[in-house]
N, C-alpha and C positions, 0 to 999 in steps of 0.2 A: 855127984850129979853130972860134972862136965861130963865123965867117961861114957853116960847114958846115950842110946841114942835118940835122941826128938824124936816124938811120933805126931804127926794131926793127925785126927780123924775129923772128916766131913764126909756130913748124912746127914738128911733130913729129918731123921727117925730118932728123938731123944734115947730113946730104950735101945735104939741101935748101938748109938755112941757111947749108951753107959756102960754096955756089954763090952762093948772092945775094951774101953777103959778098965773095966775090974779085972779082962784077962792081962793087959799087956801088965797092968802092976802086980802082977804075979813073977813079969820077970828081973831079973838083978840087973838088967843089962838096958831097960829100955825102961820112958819116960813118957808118957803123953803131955805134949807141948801146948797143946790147944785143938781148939774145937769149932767147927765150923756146920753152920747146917743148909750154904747154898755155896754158891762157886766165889760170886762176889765177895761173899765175906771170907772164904776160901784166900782172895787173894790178898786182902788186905792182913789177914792173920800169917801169911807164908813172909809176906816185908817185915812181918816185927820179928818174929821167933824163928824165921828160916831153917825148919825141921828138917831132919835127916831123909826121914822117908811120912810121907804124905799117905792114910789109907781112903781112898778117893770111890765113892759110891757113886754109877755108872748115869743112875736115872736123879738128876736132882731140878727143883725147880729154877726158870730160869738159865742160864748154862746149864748143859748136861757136864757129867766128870768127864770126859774124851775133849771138850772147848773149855776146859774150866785147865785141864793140865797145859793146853799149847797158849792159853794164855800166860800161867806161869811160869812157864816154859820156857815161852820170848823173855823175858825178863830173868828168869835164872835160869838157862840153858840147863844145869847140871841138877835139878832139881829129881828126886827119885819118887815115882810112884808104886802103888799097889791098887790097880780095879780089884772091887768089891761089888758083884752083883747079885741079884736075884736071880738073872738071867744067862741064857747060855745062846746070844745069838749067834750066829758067825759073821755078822757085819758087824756086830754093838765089838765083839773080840778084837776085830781086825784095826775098826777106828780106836780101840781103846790104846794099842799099841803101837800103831802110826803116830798117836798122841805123842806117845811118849813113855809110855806106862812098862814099867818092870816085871809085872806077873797079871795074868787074870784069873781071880779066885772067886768061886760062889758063895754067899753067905753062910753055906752048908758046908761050909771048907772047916776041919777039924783042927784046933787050939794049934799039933803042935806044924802040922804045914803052913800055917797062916804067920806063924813065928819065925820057919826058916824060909819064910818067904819073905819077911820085912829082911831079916839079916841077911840075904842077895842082895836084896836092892839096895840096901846100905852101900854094897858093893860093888855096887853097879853089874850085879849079874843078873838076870834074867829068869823067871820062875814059873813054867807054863804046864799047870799040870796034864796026863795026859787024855782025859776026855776035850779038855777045849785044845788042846794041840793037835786034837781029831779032827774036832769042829774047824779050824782054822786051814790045817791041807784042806780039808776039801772045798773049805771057799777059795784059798789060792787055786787049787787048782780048774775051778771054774771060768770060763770067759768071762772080761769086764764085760757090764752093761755097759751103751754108752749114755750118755745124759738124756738125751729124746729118746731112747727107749726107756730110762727109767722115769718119766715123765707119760709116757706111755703104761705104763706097767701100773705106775702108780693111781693112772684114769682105768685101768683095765681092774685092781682093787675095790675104787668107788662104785664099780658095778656099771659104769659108759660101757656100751654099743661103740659098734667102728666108727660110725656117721656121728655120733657126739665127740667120740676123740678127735675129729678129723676137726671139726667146728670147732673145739677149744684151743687145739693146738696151731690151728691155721694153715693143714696140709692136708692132703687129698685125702681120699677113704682105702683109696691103693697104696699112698705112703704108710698107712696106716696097718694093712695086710701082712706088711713088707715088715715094719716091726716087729708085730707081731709073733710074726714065722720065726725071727732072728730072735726074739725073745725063749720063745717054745723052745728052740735048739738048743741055748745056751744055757738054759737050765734044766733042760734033759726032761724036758715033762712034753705031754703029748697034746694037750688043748688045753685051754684059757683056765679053766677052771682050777684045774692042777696048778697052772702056771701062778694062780693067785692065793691055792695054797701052799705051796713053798714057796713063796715071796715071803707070807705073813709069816712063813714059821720058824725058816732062816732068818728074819731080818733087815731083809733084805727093802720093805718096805714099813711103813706103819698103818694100820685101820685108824683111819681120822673120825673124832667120834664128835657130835654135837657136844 
């Protein structure tokens, strides 16, 4: 047992967690250490068992896994991750690994990549397969938004007119234009409409739902 490596999984999803479980005890080499189904308890499970490599699921209630890892993170700096998601966004990607995170794998990710991807991050290498290493140049290689544009972007989603975003945000309907314009460029779309469907599709923003 000592020479195994700790594994957590945290997920919301009991039948998520069982699956990982029945695969990883397939191997000789690795052990699931505990089990977590939000961040918080996330953390308090990483101070007792301090596993080797954490498999951290992207959207959880509460902390998402991207603030549930730089929580742990500050606390055990050396701590190794693996994202696990459903989804392929190019921002959910890029914060998962600013986190801190060692791979980002899709749920759809097959037995034996998800295996040599726990055994990198054991060692502290790096595991990006390569559709989301697509996804990720091409959001590097995009201009940042800056904060009031994406505050912008994010009123230009809820479906605001210029003259509403001008009145929530507290600046003219021309500062607003000006956004705007800067926005449409930096994401390479041609009017609003476009520009609010790759926001949503990239990631880039979220649809806030009642």
């Amino acid at each position: 047992m000592a020479d195994k490596l700790k594994i957590m999984l945290v997920d919301d999803h009991y039948l998520v967690r069982m699956g990982l479980a029945s695969i990883i005890a397939l191997e000789p080499d690795m052990t699931v250490c505990a089990e977590a189904s939000s961040g918080e308890q996330a953390q308090a499970l990483f101070r007792s068992h301090r596993p080797d490599v954490t498999l951290m699921d992207l959207r959880l209630p509460g902390m998402n896994g991207g603030e549930t890892i730089q929580a742990i993170r500050r606390e055990f700096p050396d701590a190794r991750f693996v994202m696990l998601s459903t989804y392929v966004c190019d921002e959910e990607i890029y914060g998962a690994l600013q986190a801190g995170a060692m791979a980002y794998l899709v749920k759809s990710v097959q037995r034996e990549e998800l295996m040599r991807a726990i055994r990198k991050a054991a060692i502290g290498q790096r595991h990006i397969p390569p559709e989301v290493a697509s996804r990720l140049a091409d959001r590097v290689s995009r201009s940042e938004l800056s904060g009031r544009e994406l505050e912008v972007l994010r009123l230009l989603v809820s479906g605001r007119r210029n003259r509403e975003i001008a009145t929530a945000l507290d600046i003219t309907e021309g500062t607003v234009k000006l956004h705007v314009s800067s926005i449409l460029g930096k994401l390479g779309v041609a009017d609003r409409t476009e520009a609010v469907t790759v926001a949503l599709q990239k990631g880039i923003v979220q649809l806030e739902t009642s």
